[in-house]
TORMARDO-946945 format. One record per residue: residue number from 1; x negated, z negated, y negated of N, C-alpha, C in turn. Coordinates in nm, 4 decimals. Layout:
<tortis>
TORTI  i  nxx  nzz  nyy  caxx  cazz  cayy  cxx  czz  cyy
TORTI  NUM  X  Z  Y  X  Z  Y  X  Z  Y
...
</tortis>
This chain:
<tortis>
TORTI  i  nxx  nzz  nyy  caxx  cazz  cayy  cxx  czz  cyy
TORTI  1  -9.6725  14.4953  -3.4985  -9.8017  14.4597  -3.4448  -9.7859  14.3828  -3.3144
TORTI  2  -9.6779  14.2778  -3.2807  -9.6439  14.2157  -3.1547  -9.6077  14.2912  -3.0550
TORTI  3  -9.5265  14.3862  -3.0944  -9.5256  14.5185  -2.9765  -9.6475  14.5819  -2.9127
TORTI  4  -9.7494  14.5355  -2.9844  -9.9226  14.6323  -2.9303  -9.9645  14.5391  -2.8552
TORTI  5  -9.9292  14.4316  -2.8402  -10.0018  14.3200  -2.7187  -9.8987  14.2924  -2.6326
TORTI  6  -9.8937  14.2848  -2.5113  -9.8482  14.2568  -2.3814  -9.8624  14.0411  -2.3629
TORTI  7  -9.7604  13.9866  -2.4709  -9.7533  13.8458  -2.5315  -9.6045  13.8627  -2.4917
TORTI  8  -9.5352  13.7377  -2.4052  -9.4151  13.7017  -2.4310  -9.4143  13.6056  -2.5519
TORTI  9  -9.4155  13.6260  -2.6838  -9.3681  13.5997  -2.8142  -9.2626  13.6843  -2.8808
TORTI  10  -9.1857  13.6060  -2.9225  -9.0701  13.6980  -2.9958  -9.1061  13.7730  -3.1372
TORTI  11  -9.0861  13.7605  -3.2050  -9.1135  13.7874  -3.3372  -9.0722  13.6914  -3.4455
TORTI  12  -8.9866  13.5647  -3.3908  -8.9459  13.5269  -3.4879  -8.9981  13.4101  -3.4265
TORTI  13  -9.0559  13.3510  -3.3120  -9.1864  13.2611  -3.3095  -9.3194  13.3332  -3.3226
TORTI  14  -9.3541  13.4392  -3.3466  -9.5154  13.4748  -3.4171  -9.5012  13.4460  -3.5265
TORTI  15  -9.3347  13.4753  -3.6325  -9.3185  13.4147  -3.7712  -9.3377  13.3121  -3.7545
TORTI  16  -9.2598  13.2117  -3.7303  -9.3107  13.0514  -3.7073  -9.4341  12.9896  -3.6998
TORTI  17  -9.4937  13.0277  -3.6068  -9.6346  13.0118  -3.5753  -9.7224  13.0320  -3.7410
TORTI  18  -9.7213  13.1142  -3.7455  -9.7994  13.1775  -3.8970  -9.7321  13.0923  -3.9650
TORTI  19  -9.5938  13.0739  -4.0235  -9.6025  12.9415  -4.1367  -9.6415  12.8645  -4.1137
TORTI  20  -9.6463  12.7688  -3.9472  -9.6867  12.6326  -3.8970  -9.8243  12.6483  -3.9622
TORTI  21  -9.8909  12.7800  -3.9049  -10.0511  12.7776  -3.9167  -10.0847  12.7371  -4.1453
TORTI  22  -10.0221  12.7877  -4.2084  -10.0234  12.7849  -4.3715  -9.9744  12.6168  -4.3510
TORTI  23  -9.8703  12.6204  -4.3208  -9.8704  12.4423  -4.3560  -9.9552  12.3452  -4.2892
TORTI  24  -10.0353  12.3363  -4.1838  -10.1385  12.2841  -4.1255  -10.2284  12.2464  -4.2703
TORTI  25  -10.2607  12.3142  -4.3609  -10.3630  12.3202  -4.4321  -10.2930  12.3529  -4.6218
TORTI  26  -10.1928  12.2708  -4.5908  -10.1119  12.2361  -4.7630  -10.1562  12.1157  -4.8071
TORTI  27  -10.2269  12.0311  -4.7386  -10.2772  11.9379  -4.8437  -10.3966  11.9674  -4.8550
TORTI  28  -10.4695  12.0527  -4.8870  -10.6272  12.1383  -4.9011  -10.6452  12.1627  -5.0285
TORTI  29  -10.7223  12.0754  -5.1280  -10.6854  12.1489  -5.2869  -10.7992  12.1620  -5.3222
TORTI  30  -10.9260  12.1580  -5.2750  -11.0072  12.1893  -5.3186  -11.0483  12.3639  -5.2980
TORTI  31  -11.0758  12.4291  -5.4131  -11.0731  12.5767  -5.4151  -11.1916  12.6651  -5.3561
TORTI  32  -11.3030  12.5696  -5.3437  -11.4035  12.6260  -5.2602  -11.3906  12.6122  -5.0708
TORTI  33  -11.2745  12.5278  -5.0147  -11.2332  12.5121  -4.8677  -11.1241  12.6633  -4.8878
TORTI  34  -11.0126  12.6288  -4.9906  -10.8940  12.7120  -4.9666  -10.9142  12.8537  -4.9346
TORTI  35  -11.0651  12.8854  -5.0131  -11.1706  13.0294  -4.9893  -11.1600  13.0387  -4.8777
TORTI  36  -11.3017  12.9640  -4.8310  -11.2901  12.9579  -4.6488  -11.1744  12.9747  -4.6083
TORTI  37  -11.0721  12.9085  -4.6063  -10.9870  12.9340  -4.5046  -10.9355  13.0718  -4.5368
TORTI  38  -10.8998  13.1102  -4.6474  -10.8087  13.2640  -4.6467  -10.9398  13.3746  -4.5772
TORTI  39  -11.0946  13.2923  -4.5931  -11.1155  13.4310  -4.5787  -11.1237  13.4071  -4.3879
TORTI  40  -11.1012  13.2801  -4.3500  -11.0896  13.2829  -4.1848  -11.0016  13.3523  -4.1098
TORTI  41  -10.8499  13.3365  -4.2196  -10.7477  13.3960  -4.1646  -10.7859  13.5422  -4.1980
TORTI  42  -10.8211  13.5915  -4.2645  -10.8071  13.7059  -4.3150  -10.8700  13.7911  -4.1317
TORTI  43  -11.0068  13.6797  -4.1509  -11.1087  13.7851  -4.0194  -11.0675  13.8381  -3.9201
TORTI  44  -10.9653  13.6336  -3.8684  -10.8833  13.6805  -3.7871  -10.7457  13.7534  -3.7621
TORTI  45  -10.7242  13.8269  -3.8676  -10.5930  13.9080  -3.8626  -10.6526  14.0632  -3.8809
TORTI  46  -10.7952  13.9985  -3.9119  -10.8477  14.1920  -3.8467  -10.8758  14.1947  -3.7214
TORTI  47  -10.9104  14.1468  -3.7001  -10.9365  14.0765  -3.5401  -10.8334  14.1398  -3.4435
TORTI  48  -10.7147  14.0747  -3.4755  -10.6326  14.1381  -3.4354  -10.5779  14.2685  -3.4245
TORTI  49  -10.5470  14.3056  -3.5990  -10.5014  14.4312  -3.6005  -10.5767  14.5618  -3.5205
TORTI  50  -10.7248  14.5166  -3.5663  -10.8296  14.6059  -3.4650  -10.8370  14.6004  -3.3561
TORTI  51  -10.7593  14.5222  -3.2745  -10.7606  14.4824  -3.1248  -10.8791  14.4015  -3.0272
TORTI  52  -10.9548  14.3922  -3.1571  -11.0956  14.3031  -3.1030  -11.0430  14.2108  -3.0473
TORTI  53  -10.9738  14.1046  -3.0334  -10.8401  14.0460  -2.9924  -10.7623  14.0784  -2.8698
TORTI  54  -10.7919  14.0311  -2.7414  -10.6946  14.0484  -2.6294  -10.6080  13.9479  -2.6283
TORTI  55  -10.5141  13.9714  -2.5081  -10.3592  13.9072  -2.5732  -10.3760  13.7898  -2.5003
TORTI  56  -10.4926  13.7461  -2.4428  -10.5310  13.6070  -2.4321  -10.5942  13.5393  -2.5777
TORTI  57  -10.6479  13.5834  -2.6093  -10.6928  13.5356  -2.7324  -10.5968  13.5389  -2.8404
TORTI  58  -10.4584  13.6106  -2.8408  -10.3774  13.6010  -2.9642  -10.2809  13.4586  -2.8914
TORTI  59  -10.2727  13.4208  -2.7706  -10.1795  13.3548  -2.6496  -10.2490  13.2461  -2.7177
TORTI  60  -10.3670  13.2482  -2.7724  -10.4410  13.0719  -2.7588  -10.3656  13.0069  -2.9363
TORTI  61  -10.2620  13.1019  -3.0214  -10.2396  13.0875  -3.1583  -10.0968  13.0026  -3.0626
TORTI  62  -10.0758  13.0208  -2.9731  -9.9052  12.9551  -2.9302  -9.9639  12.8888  -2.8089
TORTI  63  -10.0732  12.7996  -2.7383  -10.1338  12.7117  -2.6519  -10.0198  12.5936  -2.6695
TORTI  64  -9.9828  12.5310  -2.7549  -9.9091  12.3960  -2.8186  -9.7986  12.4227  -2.7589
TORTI  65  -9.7283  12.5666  -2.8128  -9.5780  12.5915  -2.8201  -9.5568  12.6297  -2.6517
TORTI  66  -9.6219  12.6603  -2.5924  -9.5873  12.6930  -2.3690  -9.5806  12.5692  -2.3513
TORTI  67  -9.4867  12.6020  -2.2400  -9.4704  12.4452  -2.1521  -9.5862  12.4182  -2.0657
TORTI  68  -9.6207  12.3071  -2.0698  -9.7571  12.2788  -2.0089  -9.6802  12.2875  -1.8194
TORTI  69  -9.8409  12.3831  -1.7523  -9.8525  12.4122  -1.6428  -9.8403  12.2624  -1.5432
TORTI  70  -9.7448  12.2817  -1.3999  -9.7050  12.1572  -1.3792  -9.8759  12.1301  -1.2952
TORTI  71  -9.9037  11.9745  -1.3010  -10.0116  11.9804  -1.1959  -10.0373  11.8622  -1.0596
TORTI  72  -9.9198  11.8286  -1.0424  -9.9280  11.7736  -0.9451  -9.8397  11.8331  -0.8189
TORTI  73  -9.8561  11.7880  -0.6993  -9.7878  11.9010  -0.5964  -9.6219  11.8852  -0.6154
TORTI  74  -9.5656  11.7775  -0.6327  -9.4260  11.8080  -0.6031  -9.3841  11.8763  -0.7791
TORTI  75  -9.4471  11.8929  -0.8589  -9.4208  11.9422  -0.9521  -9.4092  12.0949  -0.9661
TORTI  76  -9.5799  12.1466  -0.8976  -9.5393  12.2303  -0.8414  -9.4758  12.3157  -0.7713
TORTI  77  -9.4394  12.2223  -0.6319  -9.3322  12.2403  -0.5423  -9.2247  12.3125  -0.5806
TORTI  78  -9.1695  12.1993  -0.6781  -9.0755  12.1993  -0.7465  -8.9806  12.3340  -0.8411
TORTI  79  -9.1266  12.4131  -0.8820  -9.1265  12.5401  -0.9699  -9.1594  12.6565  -0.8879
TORTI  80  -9.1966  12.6169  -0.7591  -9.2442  12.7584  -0.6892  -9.3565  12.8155  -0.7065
TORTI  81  -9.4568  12.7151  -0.7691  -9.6234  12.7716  -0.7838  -9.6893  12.7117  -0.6323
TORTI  82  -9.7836  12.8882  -0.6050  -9.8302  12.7984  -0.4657  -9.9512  12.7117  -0.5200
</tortis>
């Protein structure tokens, strides 16, 4: 499925990501939230599979994991962004 979007993600950080995302929400024990959430993930993994989902919108599941964009000038400078 990572091969159908144009994402520099490997495959073995989209794995990562997806456990990070299940352990985010392991101390959740009440059974009427744990609903909600499977059925959130669920939407959004049709979402995906159906491509309703551009590879900006799958990019925003790894926002945390990119190195943040430099923003001051010699930082820039520095990296070669004009």
């Amino acid at each position: 499925m990572l091969y159908q979007y144009d994402v520099p993600i490997t495959k073995k950080e989209a794995e990562e990501k997806l456990k990070e995302r299940f352990r985010e929400n392991a101390h959740v024990t009440d059974v009427r939230v744990v609903d909600i959430l499977i059925m959130k993930g669920q939407m959004e993994l049709d979402e995906v599979m159906e491509h309703w989902m551009g590879n900006m919108h799958v990019m925003k599941f790894f926002k945390d994991t990119q190195p943040e964009k430099p923003s001051d000038f010699l930082s820039k400078f520095y990296q070669g962004v004009e």
